[in-house]
N, C-alpha and C positions, 0 to 999 in steps of 0.2 A: 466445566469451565467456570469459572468466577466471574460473577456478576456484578460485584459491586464495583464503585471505584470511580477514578476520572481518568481520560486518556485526553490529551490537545494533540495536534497533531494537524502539519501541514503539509501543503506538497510538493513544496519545493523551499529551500533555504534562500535569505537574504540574496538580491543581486541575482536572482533565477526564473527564469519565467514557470510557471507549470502550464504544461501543454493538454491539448488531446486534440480531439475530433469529431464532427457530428453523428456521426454514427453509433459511437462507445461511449462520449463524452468523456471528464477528463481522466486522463491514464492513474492516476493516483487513485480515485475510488473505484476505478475499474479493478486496480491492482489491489485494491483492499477486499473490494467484495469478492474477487476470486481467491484470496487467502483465506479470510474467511469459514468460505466454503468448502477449500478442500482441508481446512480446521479442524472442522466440523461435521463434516461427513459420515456416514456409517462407516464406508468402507477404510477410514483412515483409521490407525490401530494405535497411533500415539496417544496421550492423554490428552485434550485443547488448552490452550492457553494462548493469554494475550497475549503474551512476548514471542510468540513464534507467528502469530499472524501478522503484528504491525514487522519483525525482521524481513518477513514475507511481501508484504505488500513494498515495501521499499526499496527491498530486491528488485521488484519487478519491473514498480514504474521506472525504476534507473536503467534496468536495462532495454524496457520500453524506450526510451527518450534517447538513449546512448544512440539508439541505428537510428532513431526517426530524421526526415532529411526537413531541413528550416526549424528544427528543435534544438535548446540545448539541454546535454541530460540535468536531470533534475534530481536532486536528492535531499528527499521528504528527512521532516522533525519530527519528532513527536517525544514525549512526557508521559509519564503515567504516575499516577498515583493512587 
């Protein structure tokens, strides 16, 4: 996986709340650090790379937030360079 570089990257767009909860904290790094990891794992046989982790984590927190009840979904930004 490539190390260099810059990524920004929010977790929710303009006019969006980003949500979570005390127990997980907020669904966006939640939803990052679990792409991440399954990124990066032994048992995953793709090659790593940013662009399917940050696709991944965005997925998620969206579809985190889509069911959550007093949330609106939320759908993360982010940039890389």
């Amino acid at each position: 996986m490539e190390t260099q570089g810059n990524i920004l990257a929010a977790a929710a767009q303009p006019n969006e709340t980003a949500c979570g909860n005390a127990q997980t904290g907020g669904y966006f790094i939640n939803s990052f650090f679990g792409a991440l990891h399954k990124e990066t794992s032994y048992l995953y046989e793709e090659e790593p790379n940013w662009q399917a982790v940050l696709d991944r984590t965005m997925e998620s927190a969206t579809y985190k937030t889509d069911r959550l009840s007093g949330c609106t979904p939320q759908h993360g930004i982010y940039k890389m360079k």
